[in-house]
C-alpha positions as CSV (number, residue, x, y, z in Angstrom):
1,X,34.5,17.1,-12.6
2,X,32.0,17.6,-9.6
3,X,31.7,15.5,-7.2
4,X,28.3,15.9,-6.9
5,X,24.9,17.6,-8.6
6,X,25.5,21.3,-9.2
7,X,23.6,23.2,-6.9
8,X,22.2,25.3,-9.8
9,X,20.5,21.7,-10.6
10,X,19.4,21.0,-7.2
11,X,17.4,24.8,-7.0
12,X,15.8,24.2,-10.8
13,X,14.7,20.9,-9.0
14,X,12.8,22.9,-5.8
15,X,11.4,25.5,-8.1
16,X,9.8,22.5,-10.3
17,X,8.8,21.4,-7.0
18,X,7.0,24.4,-5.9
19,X,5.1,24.8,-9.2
20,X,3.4,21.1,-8.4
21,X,0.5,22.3,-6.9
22,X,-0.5,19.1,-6.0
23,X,3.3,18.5,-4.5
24,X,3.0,21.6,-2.2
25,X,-0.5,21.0,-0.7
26,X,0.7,17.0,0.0
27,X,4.0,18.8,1.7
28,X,1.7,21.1,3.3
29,X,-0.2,18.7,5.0
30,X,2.8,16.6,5.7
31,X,4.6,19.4,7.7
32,X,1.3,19.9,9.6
33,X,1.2,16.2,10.6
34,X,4.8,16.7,11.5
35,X,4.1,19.9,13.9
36,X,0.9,17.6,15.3
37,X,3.1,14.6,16.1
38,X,6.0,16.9,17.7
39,X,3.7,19.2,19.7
40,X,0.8,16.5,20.6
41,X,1.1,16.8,24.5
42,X,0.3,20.7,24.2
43,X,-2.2,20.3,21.0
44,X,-4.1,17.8,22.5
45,X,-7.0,18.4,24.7
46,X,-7.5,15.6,27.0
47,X,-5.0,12.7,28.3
48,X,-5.4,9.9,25.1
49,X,-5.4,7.1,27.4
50,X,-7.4,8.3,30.0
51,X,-11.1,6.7,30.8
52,X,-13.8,8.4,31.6
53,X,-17.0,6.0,32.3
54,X,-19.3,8.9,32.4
55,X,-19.2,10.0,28.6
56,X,-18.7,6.7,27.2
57,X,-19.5,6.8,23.8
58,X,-20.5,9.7,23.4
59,X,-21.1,12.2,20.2
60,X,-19.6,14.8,19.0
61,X,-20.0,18.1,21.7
62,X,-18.3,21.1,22.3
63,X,-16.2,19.3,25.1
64,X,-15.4,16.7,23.2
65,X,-15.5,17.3,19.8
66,X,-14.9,14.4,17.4
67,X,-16.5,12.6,20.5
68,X,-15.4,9.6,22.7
69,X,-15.0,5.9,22.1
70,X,-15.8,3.1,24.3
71,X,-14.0,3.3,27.3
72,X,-14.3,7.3,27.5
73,X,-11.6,8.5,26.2
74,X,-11.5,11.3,24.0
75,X,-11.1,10.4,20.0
76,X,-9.3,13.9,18.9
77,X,-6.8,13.4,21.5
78,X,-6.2,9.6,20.8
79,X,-6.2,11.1,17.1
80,X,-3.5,13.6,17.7
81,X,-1.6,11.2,19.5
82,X,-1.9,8.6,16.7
83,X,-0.2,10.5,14.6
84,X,2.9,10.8,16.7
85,X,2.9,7.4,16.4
86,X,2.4,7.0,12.3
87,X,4.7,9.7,11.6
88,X,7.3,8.2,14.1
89,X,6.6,4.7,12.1
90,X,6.8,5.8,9.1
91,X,9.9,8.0,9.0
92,X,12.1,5.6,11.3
93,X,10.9,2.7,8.9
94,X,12.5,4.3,6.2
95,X,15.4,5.5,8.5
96,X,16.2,1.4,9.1
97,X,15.1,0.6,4.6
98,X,18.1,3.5,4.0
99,X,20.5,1.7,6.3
100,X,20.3,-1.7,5.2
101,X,19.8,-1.1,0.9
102,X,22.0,1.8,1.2
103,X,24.8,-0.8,2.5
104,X,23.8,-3.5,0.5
105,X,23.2,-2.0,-2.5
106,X,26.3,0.3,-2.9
107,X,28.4,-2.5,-1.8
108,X,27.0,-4.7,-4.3
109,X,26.8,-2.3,-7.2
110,X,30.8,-1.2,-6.8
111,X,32.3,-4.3,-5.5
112,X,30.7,-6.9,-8.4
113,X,32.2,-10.8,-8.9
114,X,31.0,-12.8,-6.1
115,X,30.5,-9.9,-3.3
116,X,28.0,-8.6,-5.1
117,X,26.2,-12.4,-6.4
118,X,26.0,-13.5,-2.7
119,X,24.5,-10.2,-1.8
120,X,21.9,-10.1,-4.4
121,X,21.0,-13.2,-4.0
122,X,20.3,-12.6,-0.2
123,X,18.3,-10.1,-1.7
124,X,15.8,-12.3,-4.0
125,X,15.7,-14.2,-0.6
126,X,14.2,-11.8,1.2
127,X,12.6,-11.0,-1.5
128,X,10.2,-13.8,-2.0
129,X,9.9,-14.1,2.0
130,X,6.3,-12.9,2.6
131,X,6.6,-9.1,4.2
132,X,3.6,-9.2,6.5
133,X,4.6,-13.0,8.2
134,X,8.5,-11.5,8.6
135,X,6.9,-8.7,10.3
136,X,4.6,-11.0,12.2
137,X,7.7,-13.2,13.3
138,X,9.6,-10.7,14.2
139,X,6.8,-8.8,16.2
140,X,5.6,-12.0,17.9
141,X,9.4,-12.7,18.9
142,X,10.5,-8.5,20.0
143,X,7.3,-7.5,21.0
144,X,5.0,-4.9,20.1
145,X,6.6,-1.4,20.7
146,X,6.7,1.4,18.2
147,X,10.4,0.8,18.5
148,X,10.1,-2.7,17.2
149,X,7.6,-2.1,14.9
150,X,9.3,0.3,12.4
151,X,12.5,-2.2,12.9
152,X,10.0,-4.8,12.0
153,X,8.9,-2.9,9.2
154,X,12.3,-1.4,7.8
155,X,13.7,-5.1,8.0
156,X,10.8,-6.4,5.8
157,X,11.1,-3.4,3.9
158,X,14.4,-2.8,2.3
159,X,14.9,-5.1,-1.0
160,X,13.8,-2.3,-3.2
161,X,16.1,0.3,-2.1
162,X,19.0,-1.8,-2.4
163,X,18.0,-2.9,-6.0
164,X,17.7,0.7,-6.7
165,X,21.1,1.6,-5.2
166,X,22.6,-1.2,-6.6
167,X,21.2,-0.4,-10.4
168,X,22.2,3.6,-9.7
169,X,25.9,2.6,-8.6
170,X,26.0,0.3,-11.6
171,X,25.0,3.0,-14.1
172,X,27.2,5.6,-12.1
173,X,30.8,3.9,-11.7
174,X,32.2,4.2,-15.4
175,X,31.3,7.7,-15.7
176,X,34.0,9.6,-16.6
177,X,34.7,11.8,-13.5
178,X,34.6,8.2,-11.4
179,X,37.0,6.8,-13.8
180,X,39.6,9.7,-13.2
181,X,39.1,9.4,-9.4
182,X,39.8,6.0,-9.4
183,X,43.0,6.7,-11.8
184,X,43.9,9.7,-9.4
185,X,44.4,6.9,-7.1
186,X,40.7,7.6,-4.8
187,X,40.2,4.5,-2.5
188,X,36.7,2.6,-3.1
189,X,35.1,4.8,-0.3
190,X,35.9,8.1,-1.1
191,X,34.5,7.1,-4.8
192,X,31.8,5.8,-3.1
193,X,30.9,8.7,-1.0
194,X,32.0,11.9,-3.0
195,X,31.1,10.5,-6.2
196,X,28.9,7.8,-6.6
197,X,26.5,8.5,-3.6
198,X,25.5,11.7,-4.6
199,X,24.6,11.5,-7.3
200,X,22.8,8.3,-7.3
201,X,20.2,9.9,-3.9
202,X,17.3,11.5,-6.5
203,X,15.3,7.9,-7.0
204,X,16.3,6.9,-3.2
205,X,15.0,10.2,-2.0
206,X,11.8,9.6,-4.0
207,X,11.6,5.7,-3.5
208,X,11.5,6.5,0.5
209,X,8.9,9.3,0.5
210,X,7.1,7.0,-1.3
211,X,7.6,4.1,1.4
212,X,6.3,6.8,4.1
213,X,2.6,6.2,3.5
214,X,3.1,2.2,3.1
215,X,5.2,2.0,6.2
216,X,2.3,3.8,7.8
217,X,-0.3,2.1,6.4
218,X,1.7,-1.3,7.2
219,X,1.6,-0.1,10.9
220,X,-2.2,0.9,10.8
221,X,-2.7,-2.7,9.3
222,X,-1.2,-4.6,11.7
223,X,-2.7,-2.5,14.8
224,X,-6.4,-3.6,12.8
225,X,-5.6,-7.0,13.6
226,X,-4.5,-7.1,16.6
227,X,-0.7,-7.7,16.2
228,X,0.7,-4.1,16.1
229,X,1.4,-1.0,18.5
230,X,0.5,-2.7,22.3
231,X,-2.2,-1.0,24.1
232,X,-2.5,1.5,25.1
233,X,-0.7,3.7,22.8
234,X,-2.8,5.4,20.7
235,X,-3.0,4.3,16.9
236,X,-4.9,4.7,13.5
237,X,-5.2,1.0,13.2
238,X,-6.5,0.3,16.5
239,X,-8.6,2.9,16.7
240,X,-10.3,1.9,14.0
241,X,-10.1,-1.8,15.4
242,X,-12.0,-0.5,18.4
243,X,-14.6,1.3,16.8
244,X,-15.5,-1.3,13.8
245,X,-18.0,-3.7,16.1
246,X,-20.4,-0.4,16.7
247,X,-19.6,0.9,13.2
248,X,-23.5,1.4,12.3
249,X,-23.9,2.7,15.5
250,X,-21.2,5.0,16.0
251,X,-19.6,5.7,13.1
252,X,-17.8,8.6,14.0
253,X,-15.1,6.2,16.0
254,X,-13.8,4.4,12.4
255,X,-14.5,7.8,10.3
256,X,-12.1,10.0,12.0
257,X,-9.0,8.0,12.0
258,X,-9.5,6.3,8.2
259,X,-9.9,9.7,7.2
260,X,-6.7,10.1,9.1
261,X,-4.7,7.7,7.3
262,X,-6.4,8.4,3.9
263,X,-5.0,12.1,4.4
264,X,-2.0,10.8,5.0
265,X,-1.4,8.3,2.6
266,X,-2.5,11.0,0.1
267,X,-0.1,13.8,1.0
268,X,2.8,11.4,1.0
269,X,1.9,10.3,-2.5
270,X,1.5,14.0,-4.5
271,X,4.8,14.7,-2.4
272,X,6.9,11.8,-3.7
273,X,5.4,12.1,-7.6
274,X,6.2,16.0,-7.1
275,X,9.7,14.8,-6.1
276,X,9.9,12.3,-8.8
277,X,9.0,14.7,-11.4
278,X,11.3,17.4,-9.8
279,X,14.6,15.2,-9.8
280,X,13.8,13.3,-13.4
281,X,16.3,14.6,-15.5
282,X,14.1,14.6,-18.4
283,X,12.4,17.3,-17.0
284,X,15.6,19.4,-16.8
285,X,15.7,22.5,-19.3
């Protein structure tokens, strides 16, 4: 039998996809993000970190038009910037969640007995540990780069991709076409990797598109506070950190980027039900 989904599947899948409205507009604005983030340095008008005393605070103008924030510098620019770094965040978080569940989860799922006990019980360890004080330990102790951050993040964040591997392996490894591999005399890995994997990548795909707008608004969080992306690299979380003691004054420094992050957040979420309802196999004619 196939290895793998028929492609036949996978196209019936993106043409379900594409007749989600809602799923194309969130993709829409998720490839714009994308093209912001990549092309920043040429999209935006003025240096992000730059100060300029003598427009401090100022409104929205034709030179600077979402206006300027306390130290001078120009908001669209810090904006565009800032989404170089959520996109980054987000996407490398779940770069670091598919490396660690995808290892612990297949291993556990097609190795069972006591390899895969010990390794699920790691996993209701980390589990119950508390995701924002990991992230706070682990910031406080690596520092504050975007580098360390999604790390921080993906570290804190990968128990429910490994429970979902684990559960998809477990339902996937007595199928019939897995059963003649193995009799065929396929080692563990090749099963694992022309067989099992494949197949089992709809709900992962799905589970980290989904984990996009968390990882982003995890980052955004922890910037708020204090204890996130170092100054001064642009970011939602700070930005809106800086502009919240002159909020009723200047509300135009907290509006732009939490309308940011609300976009953002939103796109991500009509993507991944658009992908969930695309890949259900319930859905399949």
């Amino acid at each position: 039998m196939l290895a793998r989904p028929p492609t036949s599947l996978w196209r019936d899948a993106l043409r379900r996809l594409a007749r989600n409205r809602m799923a194309v507009g969130g993709g829409v604005i998720v490839l714009v993000l994308v093209i912001t983030a990549l092309f920043a340095p040429l999209l935006a008008p003025y240096d992000p970190i730059k100060q300029d005393y003598t427009a401090v605070l100022s409104g929205p103008s034709a030179a600077h038009p979402m206006g300027t924030d306390g130290l001078g510098r120009d908001v669209l620019s810090r904006l565009i910037f800032g989404a170089r770094t959520s996109i980054t965040v987000g996407v490398l978080t779940q770069v670091v969640i598919l490396a660690i569940g995808l290892s612990i989860g297949a291993t556990a799922g097609l190795a069972g007995g006591r390899t895969e006990n010990l390794l699920m019980r790691f996993t209701d360890i980390m589990y119950a540990f508390p995701d924002l004080l990991l992230i706070i330990l682990l910031r406080s102790i690596f520092g504050g780069s975007v580098t360390m951050i999604f790390v921080a993040i993906g570290l804190a964040g990968w128990v429910t991709v490994a429970r979902l591997v684990r559960g998809q392996i477990l339902s996937l490894r007595e199928r019939d076409y897995v059963l003649a591999a193995r009799s065929l005399g396929s080692s563990q890995f090749r099963i694992l990797v022309r067989h099992l994997l494949p197949n089992a990548l709809g709900p992962v795909i799905v589970a980290l598109t989904f984990g996009i707008p968390g990882a982003i608004f995890a980052e955004a969080a922890l910037s708020y506070i204090g204890i996130g992306i170092s100054p001064p690299t642009p970011s939602w979380g700070s930005m809106i950190q800086d502009g919240y003691q002159a909020i009723f004054a200047f509300p135009y420094l907290v509006l732009w980027p939490g309308l940011a992050i609300a976009l953002t957040m939103m796109s991500f979420t009509f993507l991944g039900d658009g992908l969930r309802d695309a890949l259900d196999p319930r859905m399949r004619r």
